[in-house]
C-alpha positions as CSV (number, residue, x, y, z in Angstrom):
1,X,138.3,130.6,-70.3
2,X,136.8,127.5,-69.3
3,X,139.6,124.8,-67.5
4,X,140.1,122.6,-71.0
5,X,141.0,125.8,-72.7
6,X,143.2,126.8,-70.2
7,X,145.0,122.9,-70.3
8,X,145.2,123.5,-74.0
9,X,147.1,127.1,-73.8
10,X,149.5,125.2,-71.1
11,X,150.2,122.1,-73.4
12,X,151.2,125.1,-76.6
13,X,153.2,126.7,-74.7
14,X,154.8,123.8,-73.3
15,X,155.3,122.7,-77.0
16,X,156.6,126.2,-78.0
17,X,159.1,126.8,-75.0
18,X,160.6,122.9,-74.8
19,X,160.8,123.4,-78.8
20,X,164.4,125.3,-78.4
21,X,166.0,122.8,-76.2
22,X,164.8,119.9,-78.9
23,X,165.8,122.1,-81.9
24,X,169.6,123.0,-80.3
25,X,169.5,118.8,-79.6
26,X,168.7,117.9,-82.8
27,X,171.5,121.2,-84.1
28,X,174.2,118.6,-83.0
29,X,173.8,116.4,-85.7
30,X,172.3,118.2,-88.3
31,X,173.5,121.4,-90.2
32,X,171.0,124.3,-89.3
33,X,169.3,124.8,-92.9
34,X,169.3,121.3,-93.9
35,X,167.6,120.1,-90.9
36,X,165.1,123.7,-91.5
37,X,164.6,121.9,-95.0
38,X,163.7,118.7,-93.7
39,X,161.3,119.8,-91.1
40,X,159.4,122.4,-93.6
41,X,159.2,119.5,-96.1
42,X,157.5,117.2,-93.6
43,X,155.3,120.2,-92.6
44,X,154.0,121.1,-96.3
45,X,153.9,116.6,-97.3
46,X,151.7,116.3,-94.2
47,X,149.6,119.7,-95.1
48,X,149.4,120.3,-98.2
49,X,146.9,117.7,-99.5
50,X,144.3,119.2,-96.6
51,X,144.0,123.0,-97.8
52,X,143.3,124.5,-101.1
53,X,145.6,126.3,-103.1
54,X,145.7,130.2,-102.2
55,X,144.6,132.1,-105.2
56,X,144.8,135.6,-105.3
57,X,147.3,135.1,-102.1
58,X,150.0,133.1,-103.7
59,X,152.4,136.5,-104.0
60,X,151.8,137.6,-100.9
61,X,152.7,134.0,-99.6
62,X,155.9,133.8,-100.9
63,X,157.0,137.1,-100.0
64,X,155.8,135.8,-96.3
65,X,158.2,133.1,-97.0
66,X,161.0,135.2,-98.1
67,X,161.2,136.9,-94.6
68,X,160.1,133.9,-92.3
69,X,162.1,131.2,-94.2
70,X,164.4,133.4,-95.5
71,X,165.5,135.6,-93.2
72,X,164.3,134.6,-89.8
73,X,164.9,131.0,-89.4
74,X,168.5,131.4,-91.2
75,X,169.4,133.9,-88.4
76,X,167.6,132.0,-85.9
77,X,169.1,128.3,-86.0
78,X,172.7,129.9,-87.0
79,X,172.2,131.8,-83.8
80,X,171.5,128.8,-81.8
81,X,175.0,127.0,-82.7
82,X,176.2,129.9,-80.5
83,X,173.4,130.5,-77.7
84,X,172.0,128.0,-75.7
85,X,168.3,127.4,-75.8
86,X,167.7,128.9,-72.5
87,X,168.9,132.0,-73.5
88,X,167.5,131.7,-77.0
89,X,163.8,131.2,-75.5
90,X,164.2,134.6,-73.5
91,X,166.3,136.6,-76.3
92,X,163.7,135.6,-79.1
93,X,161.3,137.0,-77.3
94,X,162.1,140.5,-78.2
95,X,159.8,140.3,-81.1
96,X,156.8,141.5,-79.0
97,X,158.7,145.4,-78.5
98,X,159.7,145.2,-82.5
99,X,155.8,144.0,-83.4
100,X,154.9,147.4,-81.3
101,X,157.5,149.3,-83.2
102,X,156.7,148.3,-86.4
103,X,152.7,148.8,-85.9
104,X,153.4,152.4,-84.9
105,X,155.2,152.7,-87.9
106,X,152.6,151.1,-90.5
107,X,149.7,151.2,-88.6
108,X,150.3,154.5,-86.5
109,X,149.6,152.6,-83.4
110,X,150.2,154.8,-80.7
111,X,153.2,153.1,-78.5
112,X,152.4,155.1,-75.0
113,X,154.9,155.6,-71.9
114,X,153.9,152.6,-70.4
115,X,154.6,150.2,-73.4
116,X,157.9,152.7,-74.1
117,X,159.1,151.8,-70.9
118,X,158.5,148.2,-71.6
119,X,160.5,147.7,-74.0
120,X,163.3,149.7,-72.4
121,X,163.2,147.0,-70.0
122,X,162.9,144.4,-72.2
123,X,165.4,145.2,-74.3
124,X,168.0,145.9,-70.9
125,X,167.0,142.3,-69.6
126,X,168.5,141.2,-73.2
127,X,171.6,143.3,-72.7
128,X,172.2,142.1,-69.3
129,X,172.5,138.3,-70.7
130,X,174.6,139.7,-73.6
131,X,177.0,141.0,-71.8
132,X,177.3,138.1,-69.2
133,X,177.1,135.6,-71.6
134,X,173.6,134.4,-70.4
135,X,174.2,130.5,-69.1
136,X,177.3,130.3,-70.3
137,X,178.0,129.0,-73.3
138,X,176.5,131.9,-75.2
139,X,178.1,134.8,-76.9
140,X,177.1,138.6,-78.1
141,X,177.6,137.4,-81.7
142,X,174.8,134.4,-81.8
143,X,172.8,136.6,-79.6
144,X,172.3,139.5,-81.9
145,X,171.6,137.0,-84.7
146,X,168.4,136.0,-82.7
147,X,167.6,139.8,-81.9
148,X,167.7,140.6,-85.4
149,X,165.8,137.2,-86.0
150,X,163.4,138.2,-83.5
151,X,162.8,141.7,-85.9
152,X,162.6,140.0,-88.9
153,X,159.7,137.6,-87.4
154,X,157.9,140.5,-86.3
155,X,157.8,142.3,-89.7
156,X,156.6,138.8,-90.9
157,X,153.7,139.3,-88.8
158,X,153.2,142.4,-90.2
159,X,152.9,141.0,-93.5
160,X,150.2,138.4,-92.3
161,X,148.1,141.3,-91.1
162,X,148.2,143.2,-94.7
163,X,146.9,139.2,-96.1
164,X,143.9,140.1,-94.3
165,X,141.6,136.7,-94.1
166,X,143.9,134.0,-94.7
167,X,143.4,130.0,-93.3
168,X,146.6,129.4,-90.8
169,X,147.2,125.6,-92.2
170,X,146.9,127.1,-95.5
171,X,149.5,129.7,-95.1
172,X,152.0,127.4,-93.4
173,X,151.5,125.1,-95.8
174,X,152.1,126.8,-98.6
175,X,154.6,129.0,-96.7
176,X,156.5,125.6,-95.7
177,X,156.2,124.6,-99.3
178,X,158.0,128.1,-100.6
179,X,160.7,128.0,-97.8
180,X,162.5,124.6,-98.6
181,X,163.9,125.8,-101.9
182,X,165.2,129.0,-100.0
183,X,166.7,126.7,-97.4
184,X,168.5,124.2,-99.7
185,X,169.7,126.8,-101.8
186,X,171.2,128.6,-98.4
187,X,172.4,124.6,-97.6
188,X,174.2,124.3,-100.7
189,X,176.3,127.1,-100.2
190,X,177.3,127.7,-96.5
191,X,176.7,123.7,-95.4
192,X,178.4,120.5,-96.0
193,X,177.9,116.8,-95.7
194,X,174.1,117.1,-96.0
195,X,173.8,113.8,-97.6
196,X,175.8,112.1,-94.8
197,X,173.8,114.2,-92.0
198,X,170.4,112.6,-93.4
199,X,171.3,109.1,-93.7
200,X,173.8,108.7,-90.7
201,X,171.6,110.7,-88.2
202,X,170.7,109.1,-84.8
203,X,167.0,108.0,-84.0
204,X,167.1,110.9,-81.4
205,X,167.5,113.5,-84.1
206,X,165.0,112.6,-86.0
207,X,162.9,112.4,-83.0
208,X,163.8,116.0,-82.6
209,X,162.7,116.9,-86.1
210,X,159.5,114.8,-85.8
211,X,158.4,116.8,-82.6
212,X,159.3,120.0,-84.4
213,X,157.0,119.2,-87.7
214,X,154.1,117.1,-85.4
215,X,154.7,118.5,-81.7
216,X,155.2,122.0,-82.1
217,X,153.5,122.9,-85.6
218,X,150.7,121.2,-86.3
219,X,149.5,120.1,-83.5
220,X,149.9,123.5,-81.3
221,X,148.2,126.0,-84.0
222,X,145.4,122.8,-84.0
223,X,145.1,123.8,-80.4
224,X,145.8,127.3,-80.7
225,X,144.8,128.7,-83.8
226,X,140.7,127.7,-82.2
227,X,141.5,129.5,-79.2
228,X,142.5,133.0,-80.8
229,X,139.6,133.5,-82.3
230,X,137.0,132.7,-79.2
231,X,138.5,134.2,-76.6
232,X,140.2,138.0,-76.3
233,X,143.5,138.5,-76.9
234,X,143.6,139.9,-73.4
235,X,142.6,136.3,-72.4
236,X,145.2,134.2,-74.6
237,X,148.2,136.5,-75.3
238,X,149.5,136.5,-71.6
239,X,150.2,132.6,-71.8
240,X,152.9,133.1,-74.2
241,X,154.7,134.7,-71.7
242,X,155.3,131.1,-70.5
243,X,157.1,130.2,-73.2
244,X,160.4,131.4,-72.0
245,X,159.9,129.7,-68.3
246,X,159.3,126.2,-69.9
247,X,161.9,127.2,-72.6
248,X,164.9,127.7,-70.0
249,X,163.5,124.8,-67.7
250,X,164.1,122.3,-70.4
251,X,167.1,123.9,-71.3
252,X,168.5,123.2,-68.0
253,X,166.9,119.8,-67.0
254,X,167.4,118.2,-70.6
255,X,170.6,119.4,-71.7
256,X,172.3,119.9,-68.6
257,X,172.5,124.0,-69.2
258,X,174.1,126.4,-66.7
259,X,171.9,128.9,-64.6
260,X,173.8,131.8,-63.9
261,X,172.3,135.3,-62.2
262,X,172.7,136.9,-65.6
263,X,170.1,134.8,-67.2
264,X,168.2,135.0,-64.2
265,X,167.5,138.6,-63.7
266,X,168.2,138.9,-67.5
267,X,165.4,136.7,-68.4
268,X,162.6,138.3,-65.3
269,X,163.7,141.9,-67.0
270,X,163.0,140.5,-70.4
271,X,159.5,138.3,-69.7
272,X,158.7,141.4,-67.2
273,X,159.2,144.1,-70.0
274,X,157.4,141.8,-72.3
275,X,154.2,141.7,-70.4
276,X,153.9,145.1,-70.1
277,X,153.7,145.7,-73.5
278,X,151.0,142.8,-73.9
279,X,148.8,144.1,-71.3
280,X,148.7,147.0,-73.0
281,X,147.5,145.1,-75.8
282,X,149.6,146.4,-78.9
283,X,147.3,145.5,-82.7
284,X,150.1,143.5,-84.0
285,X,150.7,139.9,-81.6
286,X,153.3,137.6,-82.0
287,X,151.7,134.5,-81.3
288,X,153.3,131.5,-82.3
289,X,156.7,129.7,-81.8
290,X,159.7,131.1,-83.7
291,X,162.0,127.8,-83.9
């Protein structure tokens, strides 16, 4: 890769990984699906008048929609009231052994010993924070919320790869576009004060939001999207296991998290087990942020 490509893939997952501690900032004044509304409006207002409208892909879309906006984020952000984003950043990353799962299911990928054991590992490191509450202020509850987030994102992925040829701004466009009436309808019935969060929230949550929609969305797949398809995935897939170190860094240096030896060997078991399986290059890849 030459060294500007290599700055780019640093600078995504820098985006990616800081994007937890951000969205848990921004989690104190907002409720979790009204503030998922807001930021998936801003994404589709922002996109939406630069892609055409997917025909012939339009079902296909919202069903994407129904598990990623539906079903992911919902567990995801309710997860993080409960888990800090240090932990969240390593937990969430037991998508990549569910993506391997679920293409030996549909696509009769064959898993092998060596990815088998990966995951084994992976999914210990994970069991490890669980049990010792990762950093401190997270419990088993939240954390199985973003396991089972972390499953429903990688059957999303599946779903992308039965779309076949599909433009990435045009798919999160329209996917953004789909998910807001989801989240709003979730809003209305589990959330309060949504009117009072909007108008009364400090400048620093919005700033959260802002980096979410323009930071961390658009202008990381603008970066990354480019990159996937010059270079090999062997090339580009190992840099996302860098999103958990910069995730639990800026946990830790921007909202004063706890370290603790459970997150620590927790996390190296879980980024460890994770990279075994991507070296052994598995047909469905995660490859984008999750928050």
């Amino acid at each position: 890769m030459k060294p500007v490509h290599i700055m780019g893939a640093l600078l995504v997952m820098a985006l990616w990984g800081t994007n937890f501690a951000v969205s848990r900032y921004a989690l104190r004044e907002f409720s979790p699906m009204i503030m998922m509304a807001v930021r998936f409006g801003l994404v589709a207002l922002v996109l939406l008048p630069f892609v055409k409208f997917p025909r012939g892909q339009v079902r296909q879309i919202f069903l994407y929609s129904l598990v990623l906006g539906g079903v992911h984020f919902p567990l995801m952000l309710h997860g993080m009231l409960g888990a800090e984003a240090s932990t969240a950043s390593i937990v969430i990353q037991l998508q990549v052994p569910f993506a391997s799962l679920l293409a030996a299911y549909f696509f009769k990928d064959k898993l092998g010993w060596k990815r088998a054991i990966g995951m084994g590992i992976a999914f210990v490191g994970v069991a490890i924070i669980a049990l010792r509450g990762g950093g401190g202020e997270s419990d088993p509850f939240h954390l199985l919320l973003i396991v089972l987030a972390a499953a429903a994102f990688s059957f999303s992925n599946i779903q992308v790869k039965w779309m076949g040829s599909v433009d990435p701004y045009q798919l999160n466009a329209y996917m953004a576009l789909f998910t807001v009436p989801q989240l709003l309808i979730y809003s209305l019935f589990l959330e309060h004060g949504q009117i009072e969060q909007v108008l009364h929230a400090s400048w620093g949550a919005w700033a959260g939001i802002a980096y979410m929609v323009i930071a961390s969305t658009i202008i990381a797949y603008a970066i990354w999207q480019p990159m996937i398809r010059q270079y090999d995935v062997n090339q580009t897939v190992p840099f996302l296991m860098l999103v958990p170190v910069f995730g639990v860094a800026s946990g830790v240096l921007w909202l004063g998290e706890a370290m603790s030896w459970a997150l620590i060997v927790g996390g190296a078991l879980v980024v460890g087990g994770v990279g075994i399986i991507l070296i052994r290059r598995p047909k469905i890849v995660v490859a984008r942020n999750t928050v």
